[in-house]
C-alpha positions, 0 to 999 in steps of 0.5 A: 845489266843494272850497271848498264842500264844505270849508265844508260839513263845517266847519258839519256838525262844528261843529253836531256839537260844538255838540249835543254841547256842548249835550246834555253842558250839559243832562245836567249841569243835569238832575243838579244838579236832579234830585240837588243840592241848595240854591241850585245845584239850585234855579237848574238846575231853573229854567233847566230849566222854563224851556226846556220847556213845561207838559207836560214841566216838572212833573217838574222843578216838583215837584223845585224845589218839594221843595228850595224846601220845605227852606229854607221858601220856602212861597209859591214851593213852593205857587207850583210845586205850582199850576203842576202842578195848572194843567197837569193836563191835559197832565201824567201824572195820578200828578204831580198827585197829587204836588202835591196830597199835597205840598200837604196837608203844607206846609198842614199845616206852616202850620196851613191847616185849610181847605187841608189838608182840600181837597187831602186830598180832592183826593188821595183823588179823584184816586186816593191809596192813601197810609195817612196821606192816607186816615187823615188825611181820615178823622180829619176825617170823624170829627170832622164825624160822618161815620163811615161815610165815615171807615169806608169810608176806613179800609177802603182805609188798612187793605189795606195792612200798615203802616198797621195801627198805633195811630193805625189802630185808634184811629181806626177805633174811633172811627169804630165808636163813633160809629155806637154800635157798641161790640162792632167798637170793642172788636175793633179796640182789642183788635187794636191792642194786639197791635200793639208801640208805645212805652208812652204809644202803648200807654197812650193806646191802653188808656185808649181800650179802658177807655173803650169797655169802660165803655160795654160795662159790661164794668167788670172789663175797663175797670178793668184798661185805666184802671189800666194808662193810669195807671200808664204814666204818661198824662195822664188826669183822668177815669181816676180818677173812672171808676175810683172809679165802676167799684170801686164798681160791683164791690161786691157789691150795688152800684147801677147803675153811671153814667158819672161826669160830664164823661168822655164821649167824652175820648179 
């Protein structure tokens, strides 16, 4: 009986310090994953996502993807973020907006128009309130005439204070214009250079207000915005011929002024 009861307490300690060699083992592998970093961190979370299964390997996926990002392994790192989106059903939905948004910026990285534009859209229907995936699905909007969908998307960009900067507000009059709604365009240009910003920022952002102001046949305003751009330093060929075409205008008895041609929409 002592003998058995002698043996019984040798295999009770010894898978005692056998789970508590095992729990120490796999805190060490969590850390290194979790907070490590190149290869050594890479390998851990693989030993991890390989002991556990879909519903509990996307923290670890979504980890590995970001350290596999770093060194530009794009194929694997798209490889992880699939894994996470193929378990959608078992993993916490705020995991897969995780790799639908690191999705948008590695197809990004990679020049992937198509890509780009198909996890923004996923993004936004799975619940994004991320500004830039929000102003960046609505530039696309834009691009395809699709102002009032843009518009809607910049109104959820816009809850949030630090998205309210140029690239905002320029986008957003974009959108304006593109309903012909020039007076809200002008508002939200006005707003914008409220907003401090480097001067080329400020400067595209004025070019923008000038040219909205000439669709207002507010010339005097136009002129001031188009001349500032210049002197700022942009890049901007049309500034000039439509500064000459608004002089003009201001002259006294002047003809109706026109827009001068080939600066339609350049902004």
């Amino acid at each position: 009986m002592k003998k058995i009861l002698k043996w019984g307490l040798i295999v009770f300690f010894a898978a005692g310090a056998f789970f508590v060699a095992s729990s120490f083992y796999l805190d060490a592998k969590r850390k290194g994953c979790t907070e490590g970093v190149g290869r050594q961190a890479i390998e851990d979370c693989g030993f991890l996502i390989k002991g556990h299964t879909a519903g509990y390997s996307a923290e670890y996926l979504l980890r590995r993807a970001q350290l596999l990002e770093k060194e530009k392994r794009w194929d694997e790192v798209i490889s992880d973020l699939n894994q996470v989106i193929s378990s959608k059903e078992k993993v916490q939905p705020a995991q897969v907006l995780a790799a639908y948004t690191s999705l948008v910026r590695i197809n990004s990285q990679k020049g992937n128009s198509a890509e780009v534009r198909k996890y923004l859209e996923l993004a936004v229907q799975n619940g994004s309130k991320d500004p830039g995936i929000l102003i960046g699905l609505a530039g696309i909007y834009i691009e395809e005439k699709q102002f009032q969908e843009a518009l809607g998307l910049l109104a959820g960009a816009g809850e949030v204070d630090k998205a309210r900067k140029h690239p905002y507000y320029n986008m957003l009059a974009s959108a304006y214009e593109g309903l012909n709604d020039y007076q809200k365009a002008y508002a939200a240009l006005k707003e914008a250079l409220t907003v401090s910003a480097p001067r080329p920022v400020l400067a595209a952002t004025s070019k923008h207000l000038g040219l909205v102001c000439f669709e207002l046949k507010s010339y005097k305003e136009a002129e001031t915005y188009l001349s500032y751009s210049l002197r700022a330093g942009l890049d901007c060929p049309e500034c000039g011929l439509l500064l000459t075409t608004i002089r003009g205008a201001l002259e006294p008895s002047a003809a109706p002024v026109r827009r001068a041609k080939g600066t339609r929409n350049q902004r």
